[in-house]
NUMARTOR-568146 format. One record per residue: residue number from 1; residue in one letter; x, y, z of N, C-alpha, C in turn. Coordinates in steps of 0.001 Angstrom, whole numbers, plus 500000, padded with zeros to 6 digits. Layout:
residues N
<k = NUM | r = a | nu = X | nv = Y | nw = Z | cau = X | cav = Y | caw = Z | cu = X | cv = Y | cw = Z> .
...
END
This chain:
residues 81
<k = 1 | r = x | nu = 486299 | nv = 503413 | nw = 515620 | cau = 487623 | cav = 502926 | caw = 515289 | cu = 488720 | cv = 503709 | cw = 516016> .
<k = 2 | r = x | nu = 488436 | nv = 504891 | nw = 516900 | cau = 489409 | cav = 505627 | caw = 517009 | cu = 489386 | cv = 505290 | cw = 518653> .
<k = 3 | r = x | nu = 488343 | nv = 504108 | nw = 519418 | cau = 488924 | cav = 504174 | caw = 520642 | cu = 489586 | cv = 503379 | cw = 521245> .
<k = 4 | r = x | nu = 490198 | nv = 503471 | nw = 522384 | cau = 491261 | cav = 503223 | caw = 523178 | cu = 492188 | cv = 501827 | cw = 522699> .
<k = 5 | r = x | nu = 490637 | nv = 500701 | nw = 522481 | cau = 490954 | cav = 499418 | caw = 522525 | cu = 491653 | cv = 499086 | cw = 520930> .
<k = 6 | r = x | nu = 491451 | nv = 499958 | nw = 520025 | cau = 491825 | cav = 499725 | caw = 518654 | cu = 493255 | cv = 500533 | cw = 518937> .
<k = 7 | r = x | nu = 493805 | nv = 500669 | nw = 519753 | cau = 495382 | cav = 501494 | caw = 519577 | cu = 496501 | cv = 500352 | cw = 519335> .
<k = 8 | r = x | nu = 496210 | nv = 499162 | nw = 519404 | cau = 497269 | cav = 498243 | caw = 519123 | cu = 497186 | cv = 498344 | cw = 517649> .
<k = 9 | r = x | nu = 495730 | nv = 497624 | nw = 516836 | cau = 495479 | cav = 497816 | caw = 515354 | cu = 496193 | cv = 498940 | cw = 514848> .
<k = 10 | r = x | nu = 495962 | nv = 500270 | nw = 515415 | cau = 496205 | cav = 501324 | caw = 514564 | cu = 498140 | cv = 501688 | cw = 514634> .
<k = 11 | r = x | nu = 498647 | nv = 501007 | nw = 515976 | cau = 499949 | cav = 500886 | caw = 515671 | cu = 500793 | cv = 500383 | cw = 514830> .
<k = 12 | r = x | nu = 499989 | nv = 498464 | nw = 514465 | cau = 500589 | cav = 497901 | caw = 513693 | cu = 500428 | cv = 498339 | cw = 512398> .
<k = 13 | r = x | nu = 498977 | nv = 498921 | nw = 512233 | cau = 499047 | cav = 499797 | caw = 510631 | cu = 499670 | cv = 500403 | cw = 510631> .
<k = 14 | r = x | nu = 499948 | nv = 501824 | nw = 511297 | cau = 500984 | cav = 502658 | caw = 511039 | cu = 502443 | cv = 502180 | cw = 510490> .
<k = 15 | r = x | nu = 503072 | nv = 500987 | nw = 511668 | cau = 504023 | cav = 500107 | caw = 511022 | cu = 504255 | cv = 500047 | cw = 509836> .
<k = 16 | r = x | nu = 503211 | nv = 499306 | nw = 509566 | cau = 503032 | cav = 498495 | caw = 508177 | cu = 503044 | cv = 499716 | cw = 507311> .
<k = 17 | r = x | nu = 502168 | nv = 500870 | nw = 507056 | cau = 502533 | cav = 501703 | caw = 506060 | cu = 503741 | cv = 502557 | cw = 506440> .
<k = 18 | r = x | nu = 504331 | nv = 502508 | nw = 506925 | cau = 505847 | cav = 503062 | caw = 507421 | cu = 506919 | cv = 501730 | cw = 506562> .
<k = 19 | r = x | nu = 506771 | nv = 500659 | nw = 506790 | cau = 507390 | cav = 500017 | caw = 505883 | cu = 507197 | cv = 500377 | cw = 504152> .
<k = 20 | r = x | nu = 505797 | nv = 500393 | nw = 503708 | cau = 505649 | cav = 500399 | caw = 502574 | cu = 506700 | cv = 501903 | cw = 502124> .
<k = 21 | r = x | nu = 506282 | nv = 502995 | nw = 502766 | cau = 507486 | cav = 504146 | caw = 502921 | cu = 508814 | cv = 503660 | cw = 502708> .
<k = 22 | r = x | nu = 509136 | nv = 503513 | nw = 503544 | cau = 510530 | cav = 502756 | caw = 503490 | cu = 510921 | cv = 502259 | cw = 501869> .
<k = 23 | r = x | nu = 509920 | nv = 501203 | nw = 501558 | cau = 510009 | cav = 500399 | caw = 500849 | cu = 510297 | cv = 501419 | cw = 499308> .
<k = 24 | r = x | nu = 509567 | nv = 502280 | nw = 499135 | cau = 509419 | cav = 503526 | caw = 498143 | cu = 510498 | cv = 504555 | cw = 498169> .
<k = 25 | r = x | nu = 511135 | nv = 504727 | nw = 499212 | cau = 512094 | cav = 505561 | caw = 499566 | cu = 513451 | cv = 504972 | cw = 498582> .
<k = 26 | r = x | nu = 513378 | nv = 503533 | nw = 498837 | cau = 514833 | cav = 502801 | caw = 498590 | cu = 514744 | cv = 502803 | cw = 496929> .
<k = 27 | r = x | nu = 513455 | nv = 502878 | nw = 496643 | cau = 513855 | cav = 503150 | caw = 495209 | cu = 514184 | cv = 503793 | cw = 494356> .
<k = 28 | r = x | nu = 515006 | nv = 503911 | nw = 493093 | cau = 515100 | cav = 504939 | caw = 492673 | cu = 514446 | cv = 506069 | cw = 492492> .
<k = 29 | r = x | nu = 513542 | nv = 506258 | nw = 491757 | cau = 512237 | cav = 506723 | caw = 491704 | cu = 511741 | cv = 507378 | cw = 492863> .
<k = 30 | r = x | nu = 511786 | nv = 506413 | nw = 494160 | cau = 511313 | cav = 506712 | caw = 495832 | cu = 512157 | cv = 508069 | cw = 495739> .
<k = 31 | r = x | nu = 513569 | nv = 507841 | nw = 496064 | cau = 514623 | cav = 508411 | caw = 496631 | cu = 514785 | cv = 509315 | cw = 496325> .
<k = 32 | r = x | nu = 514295 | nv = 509947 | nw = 494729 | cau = 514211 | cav = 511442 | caw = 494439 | cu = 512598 | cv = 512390 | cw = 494633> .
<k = 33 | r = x | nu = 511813 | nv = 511676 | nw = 495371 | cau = 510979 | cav = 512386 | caw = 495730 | cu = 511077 | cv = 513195 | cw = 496741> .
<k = 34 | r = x | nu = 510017 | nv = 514535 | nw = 496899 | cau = 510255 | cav = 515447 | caw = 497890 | cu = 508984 | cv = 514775 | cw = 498894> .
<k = 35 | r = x | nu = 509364 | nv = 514834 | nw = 500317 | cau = 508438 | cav = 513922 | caw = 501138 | cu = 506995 | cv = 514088 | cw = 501037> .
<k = 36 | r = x | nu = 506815 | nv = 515277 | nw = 501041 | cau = 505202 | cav = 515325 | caw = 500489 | cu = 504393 | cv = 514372 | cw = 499291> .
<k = 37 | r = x | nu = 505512 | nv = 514481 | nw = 497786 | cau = 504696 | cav = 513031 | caw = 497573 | cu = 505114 | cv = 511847 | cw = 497692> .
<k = 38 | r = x | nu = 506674 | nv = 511858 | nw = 498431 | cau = 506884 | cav = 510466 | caw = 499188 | cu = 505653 | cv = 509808 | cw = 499959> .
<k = 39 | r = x | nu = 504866 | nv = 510775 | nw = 500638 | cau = 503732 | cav = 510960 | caw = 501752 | cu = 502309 | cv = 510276 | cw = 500844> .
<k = 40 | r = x | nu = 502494 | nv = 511215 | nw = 499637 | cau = 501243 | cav = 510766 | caw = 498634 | cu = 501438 | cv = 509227 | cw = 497972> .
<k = 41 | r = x | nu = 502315 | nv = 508486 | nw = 497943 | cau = 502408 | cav = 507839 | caw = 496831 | cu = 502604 | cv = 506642 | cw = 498245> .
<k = 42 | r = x | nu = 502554 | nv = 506635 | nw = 499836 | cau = 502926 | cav = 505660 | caw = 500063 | cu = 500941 | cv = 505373 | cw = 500417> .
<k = 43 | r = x | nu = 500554 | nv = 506761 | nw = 500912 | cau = 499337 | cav = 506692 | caw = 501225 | cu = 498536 | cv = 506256 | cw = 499930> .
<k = 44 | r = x | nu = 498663 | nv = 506468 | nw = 498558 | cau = 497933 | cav = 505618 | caw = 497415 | cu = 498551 | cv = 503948 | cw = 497238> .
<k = 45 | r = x | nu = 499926 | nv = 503493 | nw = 497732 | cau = 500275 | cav = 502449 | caw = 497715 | cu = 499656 | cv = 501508 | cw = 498896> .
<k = 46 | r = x | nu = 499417 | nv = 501911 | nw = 499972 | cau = 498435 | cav = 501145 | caw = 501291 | cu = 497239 | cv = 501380 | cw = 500693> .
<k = 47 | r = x | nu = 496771 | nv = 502486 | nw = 500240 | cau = 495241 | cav = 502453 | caw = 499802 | cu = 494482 | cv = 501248 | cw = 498747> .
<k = 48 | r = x | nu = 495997 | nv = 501311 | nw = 497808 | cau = 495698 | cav = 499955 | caw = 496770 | cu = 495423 | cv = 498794 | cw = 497315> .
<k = 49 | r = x | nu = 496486 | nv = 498098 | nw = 498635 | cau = 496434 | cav = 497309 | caw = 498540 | cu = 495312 | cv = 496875 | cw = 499569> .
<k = 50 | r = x | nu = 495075 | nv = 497656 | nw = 500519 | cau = 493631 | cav = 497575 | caw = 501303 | cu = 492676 | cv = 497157 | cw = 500208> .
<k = 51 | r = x | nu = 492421 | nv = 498067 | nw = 499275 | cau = 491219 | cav = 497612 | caw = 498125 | cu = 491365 | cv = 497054 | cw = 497447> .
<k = 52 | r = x | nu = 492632 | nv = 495930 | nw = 497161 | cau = 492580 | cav = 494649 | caw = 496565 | cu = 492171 | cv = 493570 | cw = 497397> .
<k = 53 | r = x | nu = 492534 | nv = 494042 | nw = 498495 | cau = 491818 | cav = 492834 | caw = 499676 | cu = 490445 | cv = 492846 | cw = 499589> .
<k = 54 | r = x | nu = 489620 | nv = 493924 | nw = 499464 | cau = 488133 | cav = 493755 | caw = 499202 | cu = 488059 | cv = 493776 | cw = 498047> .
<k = 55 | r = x | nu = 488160 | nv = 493778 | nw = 497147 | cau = 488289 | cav = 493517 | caw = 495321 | cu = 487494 | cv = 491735 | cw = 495922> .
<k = 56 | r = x | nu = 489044 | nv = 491558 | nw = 496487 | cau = 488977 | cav = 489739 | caw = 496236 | cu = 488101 | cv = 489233 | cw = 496890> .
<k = 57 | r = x | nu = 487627 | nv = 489718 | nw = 498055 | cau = 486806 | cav = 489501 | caw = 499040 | cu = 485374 | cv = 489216 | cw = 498123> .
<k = 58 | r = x | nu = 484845 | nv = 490245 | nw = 497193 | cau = 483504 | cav = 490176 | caw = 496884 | cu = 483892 | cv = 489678 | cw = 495021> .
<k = 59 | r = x | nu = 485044 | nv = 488867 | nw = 495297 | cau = 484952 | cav = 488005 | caw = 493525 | cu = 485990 | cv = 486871 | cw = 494412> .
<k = 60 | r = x | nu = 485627 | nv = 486148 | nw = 495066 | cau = 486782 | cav = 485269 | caw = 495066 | cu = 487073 | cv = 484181 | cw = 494307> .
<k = 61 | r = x | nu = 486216 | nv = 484237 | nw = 492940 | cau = 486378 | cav = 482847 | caw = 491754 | cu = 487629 | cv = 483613 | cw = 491660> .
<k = 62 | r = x | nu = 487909 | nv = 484636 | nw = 491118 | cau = 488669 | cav = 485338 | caw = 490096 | cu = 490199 | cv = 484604 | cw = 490931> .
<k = 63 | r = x | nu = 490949 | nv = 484577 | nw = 489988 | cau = 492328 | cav = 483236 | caw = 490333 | cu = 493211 | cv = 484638 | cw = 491162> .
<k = 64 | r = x | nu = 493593 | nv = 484547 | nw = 492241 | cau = 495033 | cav = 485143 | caw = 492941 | cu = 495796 | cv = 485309 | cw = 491818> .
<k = 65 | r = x | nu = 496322 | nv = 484819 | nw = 491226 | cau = 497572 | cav = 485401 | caw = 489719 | cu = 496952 | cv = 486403 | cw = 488883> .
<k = 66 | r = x | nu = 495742 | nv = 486991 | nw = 489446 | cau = 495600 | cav = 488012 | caw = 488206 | cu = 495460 | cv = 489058 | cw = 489151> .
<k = 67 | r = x | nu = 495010 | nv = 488770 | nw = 490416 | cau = 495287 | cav = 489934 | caw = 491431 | cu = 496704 | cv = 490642 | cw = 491767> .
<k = 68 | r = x | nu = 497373 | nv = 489259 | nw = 491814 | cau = 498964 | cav = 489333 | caw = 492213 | cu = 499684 | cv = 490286 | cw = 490610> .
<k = 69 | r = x | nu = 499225 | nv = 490266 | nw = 489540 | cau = 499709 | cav = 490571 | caw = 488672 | cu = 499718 | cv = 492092 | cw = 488634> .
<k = 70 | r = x | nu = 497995 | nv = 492181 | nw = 488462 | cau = 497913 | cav = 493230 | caw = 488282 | cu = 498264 | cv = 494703 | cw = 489738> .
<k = 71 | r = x | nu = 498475 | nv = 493719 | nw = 490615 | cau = 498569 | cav = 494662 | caw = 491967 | cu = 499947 | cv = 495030 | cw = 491656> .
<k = 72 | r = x | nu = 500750 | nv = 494239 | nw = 491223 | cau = 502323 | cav = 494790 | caw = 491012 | cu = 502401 | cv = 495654 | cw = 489912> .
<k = 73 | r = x | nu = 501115 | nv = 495549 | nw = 489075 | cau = 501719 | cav = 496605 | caw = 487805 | cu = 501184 | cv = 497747 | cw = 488049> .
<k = 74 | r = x | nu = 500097 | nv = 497895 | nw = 489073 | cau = 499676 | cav = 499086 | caw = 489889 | cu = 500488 | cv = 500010 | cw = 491293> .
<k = 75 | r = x | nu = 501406 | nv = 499115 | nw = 491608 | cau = 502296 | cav = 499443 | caw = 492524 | cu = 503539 | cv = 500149 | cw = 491981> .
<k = 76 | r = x | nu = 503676 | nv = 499150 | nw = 490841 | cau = 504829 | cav = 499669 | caw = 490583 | cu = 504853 | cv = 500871 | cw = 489551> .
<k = 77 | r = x | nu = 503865 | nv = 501581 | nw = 489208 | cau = 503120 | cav = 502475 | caw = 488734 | cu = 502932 | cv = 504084 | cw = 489496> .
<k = 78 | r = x | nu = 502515 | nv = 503385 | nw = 490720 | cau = 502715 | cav = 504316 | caw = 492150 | cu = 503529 | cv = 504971 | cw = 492645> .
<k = 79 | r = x | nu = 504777 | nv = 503608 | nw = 492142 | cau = 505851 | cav = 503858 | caw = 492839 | cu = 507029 | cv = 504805 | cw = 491590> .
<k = 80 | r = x | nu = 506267 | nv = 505124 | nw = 490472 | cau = 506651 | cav = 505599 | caw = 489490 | cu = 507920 | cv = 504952 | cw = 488906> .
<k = 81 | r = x | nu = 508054 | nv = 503862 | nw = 489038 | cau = 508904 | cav = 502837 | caw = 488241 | cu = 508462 | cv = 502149 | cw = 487016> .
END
């Protein structure tokens, strides 16, 4: 995973959890953290949602509205809100 040809993938991830950052920062909650667990809480917030994608992957009866539910009450948990 770490060669040459995967450097686009690993850019747009970085992106993407740089947004979720972002996203944690703007919140109240975000905004008084010291960056270290700004750092922790964005890296457990990408971690969640990577492993809801395989959650669903190996149950896909289980209905999207209970994923979607419960992923926000886990996020927003994370995000100490």
């Amino acid at each position: 995973m770490r060669a040459d040809r995967f450097a686009g993938f690993h850019a747009v991830r970085a992106e993407l959890e740089d947004g979720y950052r972002q996203l944690l920062a703007a919140t109240t909650a975000g905004g008084a953290l010291a960056r270290s667990e700004l750092d922790l809480r964005t890296d457990l917030l990408f971690g969640l949602i990577e492993g809801v994608i395989l959650v669903h992957r190996s149950d896909p009866e289980r209905p999207v509205s209970v994923f979607a539910e419960a992923t926000a009450d886990a996020a927003l948990r994370i995000a100490g809100i």
